[in-house]
N, C-alpha and C positions, 0 to 999 in steps of 0.2 A: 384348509378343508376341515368342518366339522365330522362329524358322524353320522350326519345325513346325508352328506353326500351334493349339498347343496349346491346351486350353480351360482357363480361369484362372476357376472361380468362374460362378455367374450373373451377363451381362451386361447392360449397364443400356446403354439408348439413347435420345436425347433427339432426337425430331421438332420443329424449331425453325421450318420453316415450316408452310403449312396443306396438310395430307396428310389425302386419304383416312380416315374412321375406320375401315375397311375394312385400311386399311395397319396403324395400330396394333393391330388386332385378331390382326394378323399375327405380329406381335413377342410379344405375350402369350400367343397360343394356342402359341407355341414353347416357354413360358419364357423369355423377355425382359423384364425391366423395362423400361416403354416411357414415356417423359413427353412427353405432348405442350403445349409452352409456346412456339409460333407469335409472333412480333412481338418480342421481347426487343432492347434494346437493347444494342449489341456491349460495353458496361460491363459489361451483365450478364449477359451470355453468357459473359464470361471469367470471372465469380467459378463460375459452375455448372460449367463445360465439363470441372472435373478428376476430377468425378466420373462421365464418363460412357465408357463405351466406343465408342460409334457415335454418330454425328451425321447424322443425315438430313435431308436439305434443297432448296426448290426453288431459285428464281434471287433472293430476297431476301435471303437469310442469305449473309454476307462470310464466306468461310472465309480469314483473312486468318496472316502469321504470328506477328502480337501473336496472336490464337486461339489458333492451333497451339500458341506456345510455355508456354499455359495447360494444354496438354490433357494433362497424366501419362501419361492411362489410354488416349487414345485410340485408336482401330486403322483406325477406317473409317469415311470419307465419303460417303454416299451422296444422289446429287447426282439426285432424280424427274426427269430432263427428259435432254436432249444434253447442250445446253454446259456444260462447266465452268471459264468466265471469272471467275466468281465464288468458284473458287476458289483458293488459292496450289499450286499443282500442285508446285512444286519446294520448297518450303518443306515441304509433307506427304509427300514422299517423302525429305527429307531429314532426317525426325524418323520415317519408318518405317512410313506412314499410308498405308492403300490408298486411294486415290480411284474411287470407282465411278460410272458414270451408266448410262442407259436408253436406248440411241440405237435401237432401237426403238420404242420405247412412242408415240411421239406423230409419227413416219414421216410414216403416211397423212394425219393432221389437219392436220401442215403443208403437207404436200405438198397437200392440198384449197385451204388456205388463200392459196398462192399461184396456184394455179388460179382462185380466184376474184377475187383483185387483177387479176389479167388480163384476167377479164372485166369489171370494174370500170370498170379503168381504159380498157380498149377502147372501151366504150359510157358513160365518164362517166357512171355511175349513181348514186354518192352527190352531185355537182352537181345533176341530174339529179331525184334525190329531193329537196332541200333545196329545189328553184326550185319543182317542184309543190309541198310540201307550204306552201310560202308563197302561195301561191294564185295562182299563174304556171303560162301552159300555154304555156311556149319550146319547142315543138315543132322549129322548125328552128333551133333555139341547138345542141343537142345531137348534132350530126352523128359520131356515131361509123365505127370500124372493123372488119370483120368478123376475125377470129381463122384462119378457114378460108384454109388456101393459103399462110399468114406462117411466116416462120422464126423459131424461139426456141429462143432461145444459152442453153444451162446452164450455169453456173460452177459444178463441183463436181460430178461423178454417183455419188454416193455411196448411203447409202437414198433419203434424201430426194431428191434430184437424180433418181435411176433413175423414183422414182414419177412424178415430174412428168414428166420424159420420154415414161412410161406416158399417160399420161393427156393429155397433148398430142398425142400421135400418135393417139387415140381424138378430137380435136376435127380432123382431118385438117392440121395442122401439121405444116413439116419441122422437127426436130430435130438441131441441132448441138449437139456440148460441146467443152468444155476441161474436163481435170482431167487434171494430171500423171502420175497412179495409175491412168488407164484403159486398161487395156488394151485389144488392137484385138480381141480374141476377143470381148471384155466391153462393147464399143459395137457388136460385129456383133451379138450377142445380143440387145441393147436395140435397135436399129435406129436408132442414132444417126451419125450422121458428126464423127468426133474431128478436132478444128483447133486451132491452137496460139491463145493468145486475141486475138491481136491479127486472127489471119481471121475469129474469131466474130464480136468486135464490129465487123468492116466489113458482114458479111453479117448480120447478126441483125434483125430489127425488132423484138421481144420479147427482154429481157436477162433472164435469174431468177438471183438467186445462192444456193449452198446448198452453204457451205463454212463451217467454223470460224473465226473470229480470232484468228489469230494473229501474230506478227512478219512472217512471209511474207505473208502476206493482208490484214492494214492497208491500206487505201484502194488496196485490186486494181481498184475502179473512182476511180481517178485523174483530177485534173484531164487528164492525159497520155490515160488510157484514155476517157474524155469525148469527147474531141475523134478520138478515131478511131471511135468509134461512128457507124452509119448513120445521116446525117439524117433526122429524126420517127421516132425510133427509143424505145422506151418502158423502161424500167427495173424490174424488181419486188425488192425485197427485204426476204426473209423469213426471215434468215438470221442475222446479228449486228450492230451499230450496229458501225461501225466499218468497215466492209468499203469504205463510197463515200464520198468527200470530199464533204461534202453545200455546204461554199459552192459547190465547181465543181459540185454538180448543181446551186445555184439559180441560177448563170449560165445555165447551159444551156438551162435550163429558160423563163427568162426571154426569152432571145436568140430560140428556136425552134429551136435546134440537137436538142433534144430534145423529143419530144410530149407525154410527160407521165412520169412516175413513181408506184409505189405501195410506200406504204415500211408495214409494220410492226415494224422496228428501229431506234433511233437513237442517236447519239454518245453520248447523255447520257438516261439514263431515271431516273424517269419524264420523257418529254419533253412538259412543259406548255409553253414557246415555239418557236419557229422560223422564219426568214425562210419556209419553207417552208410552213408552213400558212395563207399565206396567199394561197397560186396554186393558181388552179382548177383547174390539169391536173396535182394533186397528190393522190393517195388514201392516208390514214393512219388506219392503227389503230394502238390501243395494245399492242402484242405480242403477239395473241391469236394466233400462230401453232399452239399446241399446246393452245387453250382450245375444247377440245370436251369434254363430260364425257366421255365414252368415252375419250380420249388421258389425261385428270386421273387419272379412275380406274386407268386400265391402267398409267401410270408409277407411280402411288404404290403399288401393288400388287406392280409389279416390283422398286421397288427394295427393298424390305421382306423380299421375300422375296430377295432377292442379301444384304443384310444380313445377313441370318437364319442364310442357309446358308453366310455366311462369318461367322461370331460363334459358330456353335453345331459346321461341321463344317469347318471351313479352305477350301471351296470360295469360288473368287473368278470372279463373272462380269462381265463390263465391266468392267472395270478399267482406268484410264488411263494407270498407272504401275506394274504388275507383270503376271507372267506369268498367264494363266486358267487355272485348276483347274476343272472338269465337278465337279459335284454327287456324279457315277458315280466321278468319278476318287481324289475327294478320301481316301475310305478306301483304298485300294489306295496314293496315293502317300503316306499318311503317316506308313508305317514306311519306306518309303527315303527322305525328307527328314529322319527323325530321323538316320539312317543316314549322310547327304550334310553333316548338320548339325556329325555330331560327330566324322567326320574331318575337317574341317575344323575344325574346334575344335581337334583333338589337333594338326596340322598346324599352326595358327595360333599354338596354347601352344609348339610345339617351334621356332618361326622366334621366338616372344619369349623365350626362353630365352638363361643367356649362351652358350651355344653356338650356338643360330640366329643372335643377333645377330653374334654374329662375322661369320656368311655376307655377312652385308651386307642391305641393303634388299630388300623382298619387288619383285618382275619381273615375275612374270608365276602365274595360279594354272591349274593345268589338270585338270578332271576327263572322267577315261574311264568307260567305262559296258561291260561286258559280260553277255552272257548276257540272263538277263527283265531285268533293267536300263535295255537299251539297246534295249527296244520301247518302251517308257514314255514321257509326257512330261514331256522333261528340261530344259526351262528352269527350272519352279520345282525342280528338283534342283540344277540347277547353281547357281543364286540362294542356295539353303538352303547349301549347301556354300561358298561363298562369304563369306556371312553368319557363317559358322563361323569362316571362318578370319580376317578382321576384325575379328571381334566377339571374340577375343582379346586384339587388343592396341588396341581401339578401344570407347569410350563407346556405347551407343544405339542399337547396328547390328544388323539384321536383315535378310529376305530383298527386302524392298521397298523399302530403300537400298542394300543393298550392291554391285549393279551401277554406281550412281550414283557410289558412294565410292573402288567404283574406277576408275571412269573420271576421278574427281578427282586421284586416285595416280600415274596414268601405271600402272595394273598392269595388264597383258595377261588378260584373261580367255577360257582355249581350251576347247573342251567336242569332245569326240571318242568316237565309237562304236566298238567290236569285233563283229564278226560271231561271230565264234566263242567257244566259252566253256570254260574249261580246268575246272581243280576244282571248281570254285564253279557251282551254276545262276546265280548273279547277284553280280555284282563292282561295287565302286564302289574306284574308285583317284582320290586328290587327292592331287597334287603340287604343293609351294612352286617355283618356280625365283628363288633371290637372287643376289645378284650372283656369289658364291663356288662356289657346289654347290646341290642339289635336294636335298630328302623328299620321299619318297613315304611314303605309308599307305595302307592299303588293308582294304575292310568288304566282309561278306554281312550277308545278315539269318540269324538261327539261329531255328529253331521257328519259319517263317514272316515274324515281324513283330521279332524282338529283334536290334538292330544289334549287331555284332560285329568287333571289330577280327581280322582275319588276318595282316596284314605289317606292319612297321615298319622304315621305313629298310633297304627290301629285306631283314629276316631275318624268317623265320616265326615268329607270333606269335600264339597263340590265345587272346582274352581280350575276357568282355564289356565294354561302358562301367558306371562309377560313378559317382556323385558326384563322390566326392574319391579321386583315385588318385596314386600316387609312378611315376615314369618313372625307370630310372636305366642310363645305359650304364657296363660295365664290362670288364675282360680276364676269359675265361671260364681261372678258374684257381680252386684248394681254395679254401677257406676262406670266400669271398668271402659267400656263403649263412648263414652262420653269422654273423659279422660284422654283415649287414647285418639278419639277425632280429635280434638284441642287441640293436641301437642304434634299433631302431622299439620293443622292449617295453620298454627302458630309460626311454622317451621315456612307458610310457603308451598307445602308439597299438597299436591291435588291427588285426590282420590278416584281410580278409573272403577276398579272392584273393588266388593267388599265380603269376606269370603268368611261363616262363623262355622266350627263343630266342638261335640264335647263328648264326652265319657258320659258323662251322666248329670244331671240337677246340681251345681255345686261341688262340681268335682274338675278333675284338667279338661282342660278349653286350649283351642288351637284359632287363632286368626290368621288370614293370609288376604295381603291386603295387595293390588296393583295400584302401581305409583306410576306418575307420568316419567319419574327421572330419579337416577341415585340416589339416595339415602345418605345425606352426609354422617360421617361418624358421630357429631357433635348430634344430630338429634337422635342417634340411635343408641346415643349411651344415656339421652333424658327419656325415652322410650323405655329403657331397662330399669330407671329409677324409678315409676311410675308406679300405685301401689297395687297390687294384685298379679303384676308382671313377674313372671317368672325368668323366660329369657326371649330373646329378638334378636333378629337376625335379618340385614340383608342380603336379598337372592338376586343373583341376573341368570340370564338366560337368552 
């Protein structure tokens, strides 16, 4: 997969857990090869996985990077549900892989799902059921708590956090959160009262968590955060195993510090033991948090179709590690990502050159945007243009690592807009800065959609891309033209264009020349011996 986003062939996709037939139906009625082979074991998932292009998946299939590094062809992950712990997130962005999920799709179901542990575990209902249906009528065994009038602490108000908040304030509960990302507009609107977490859990009697795990969020409910919770204060989580030190919740739990808890995540799944299962003021399910058919259906449907329309037209939606492209967007932006793609390519060929090497190590890469350019959205331009110019003098790089790689680099990546627009309705300029001096270059699009190079190394330059092109700087003096047709049809090599600019009357001069096929080294090093030659360089593209 380029940075365009190009379609390479009919794509083949392998649905590896149990999706919707609805979902497959989705991939085929597109033109998709779709194989659905649900259960496979990761042996055998690595000897298949290089023949597929999309990988679709719920929370059982390991996207691990022994996978990854099986996967040739692969381009996209698409993961039916939220989380994606199951998969190597930095491992697939750093072979080029978009990762997608659905954090819509199953919102309400979980959001329901924790509203009913609450009630659960309020009125002890599964104890509750178990004593009567053993033929026990513990009528005052079962003394619960009413819901009505209690505060409950949101960790996280995100979709799912906003719903339950929703829907707690509908059972006349007060509503507090912590989440870092909320803003105060965004809890006035929800009618929630933002507290940093350590006043939630003194004030809360109801704790619900509905945050991802990750490094930051690892046992955010703490032996530490445990013990500052309100005494007979209740727990729910429906959110990720990992999130609560579950030995310090079965002290707690044990002690009386806490009333009860209702957990459908845990450290370790499937979770067939636990000190925990076996205290009564404990309610567990088995992760049915997003197990409603309605939530089943609607994510496998979603992601199928994110699939679809990123496989078949470059649109990327959820995505967890590259820029989103709109369905709407995706033809419009994808003659200026080929555009962003392949000045940065030329940019990236001329900083590998021995002339760019001279300059020194690449610094920093900056692309401007003028005219309809710079109304656009220019992340995946600027990503595509990037990818350009790394994927010159780098293995495997395209627009969904190349942020990554440079941020590995130590390269400054600046993306700046112009209001105004001088000759061009639309301008793309990308410049190198290395240690020594700058390139710039700079594209329109010609007829609409065909990239076009206009400047090089500040001298005007009017020439489409090709294949396989000659770059060559020279003193603009006689002969020089003569000369250097000779020794391209001496060589054999046809001439498709012929591309001249200069500074001025006798000063540096730029030729860029289309060739029908590579440029052997052997004439490209008689090309550089040629008199008036400065340097030469061939480009592909």
């Amino acid at each position: 997969m380029d940075g365009t986003f190009e379609r390479q062939g009919k794509p083949r996709v392998l649905v590896a857990d149990k999706l919707s037939p609805a979902a497959v139906e989705i991939f085929r009625a597109r033109g998709i090869e779709a194989d659905l082979r649900p259960g496979l074991a990761p042996s055998a998932l690595r000897e298949i996985i290089g023949t597929y292009d999309g990988l679709a998946i719920r929370s059982a299939t390991k996207v691990t990077r022994e996978l990854l590094a099986a996967a040739d062809r692969l381009r996209v992950v698409g993961r039916a549900g939220i989380g994606v712990d199951n998969v190597d997130v930095p491992a697939a962005t750093a072979r080029g892989v978009v990762v997608m999920n659905t954090p819509h799709g199953n919102a309400i179901t979980t959001a329901e799902h924790a509203i009913a542990m609450l009630f659960a575990l309020a009125r002890q209902i599964p104890e509750a059921s178990a004593s009567t249906k053993a033929g026990k009528w513990e009528k005052n065994r079962f003394l619960g708590v009413e819901v009505t009038g209690k505060t409950l602490g949101v960790i996280g108000c995100g979709n799912i956090g906003a719903i339950v908040a929703e829907r707690a304030q509908g059972l006349h509960m007060r509503v507090v959160a912590y989440d870092p990302y909320l803003s105060e507009k965004r809890a006035l609107e929800l009618g929630v009262e933002k507290l940093e977490l350590d006043a939630l859990l003194a004030r809360a009697d109801f704790v619900t968590l509905h945050v991802p795990l990750t490094e930051q969020t690892r046992n955010v409910i703490s032996r530490e955060a445990i013990a500052r919770m309100k005494p007979g204060a209740r727990l729910i989580n429906c959110a990720r195993g990992g999130l609560v030190d579950e030995a310090a919740l079965h002290e707690a739990l044990v002690s009386g510090h806490l009333a009860g808890a209702a957990l459908d995540v845990f450290e370790t799944e499937p979770a067939t033991e636990s000190p925990l299962f076996a205290l009564e003021n404990v309610v567990c399910t088995p992760h049915l948090g997003a197990a409603t058919a309605e939530a089943q259906e609607k994510v496998a449907l979603q992601v199928a179709g994110q699939m679809a329309d990123f496989l078949l037209t470059g649109a990327v939606s959820n995505a967890v590690n590259t820029p989103s492209v709109s369905a709407e967007e995706a033809p419009r932006l994808r003659p200026y990502m080929a555009l962003a793609q392949r000045l940065g390519a030329l940019a990236g060929q001329l900083a590998a050159s021995p002339e760019g090497q001279a300059a020194g190590a690449i610094r920093a890469i900056r692309v401007e945007y003028e005219g309809h350019a710079a109304e656009l959205n220019r992340r995946p331009l600027t990503a595509a243009a990037v990818a350009g110019v790394l994927g010159a003098v780098l293995d495997s790089v395209n627009m969904v690592n190349a942020p990554v790689v440079a941020r590995e680099r130590d390269i400054e990546v600046v993306e700046t807009t112009r209001e105004r627009s001088g000759e061009y309705q639309t301008l793309l300029r990308v410049a190198i800065a290395c240690d020594r001096f700058e390139r710039t270059v700079e594209g329109t699009l010609s007829a609409g959609d065909r990239p076009r190079l206009v400047s090089l190394k500040g001298i005007a330059v009017e020439a489409d891309f090709a294949p396989h092109m000659l770059y060559v700087t020279n003193q603009d003096r006689p002969g020089f033209i003569g000369r250097f047709g000779t020794a391209l049809s001496e060589a054999g090599i046809n001439i498709a264009t012929f591309h001249l600019g200069r500074a001025a009357p006798g000063g540096d001069a730029v030729c860029l020349v289309a060739v029908d096929g590579p440029v052997p080294d052997k004439v490209l090093a008689g090309i550089r011996d040629l008199p008036l030659v400065r340097q030469a360089t061939a480009l592909a593209f």
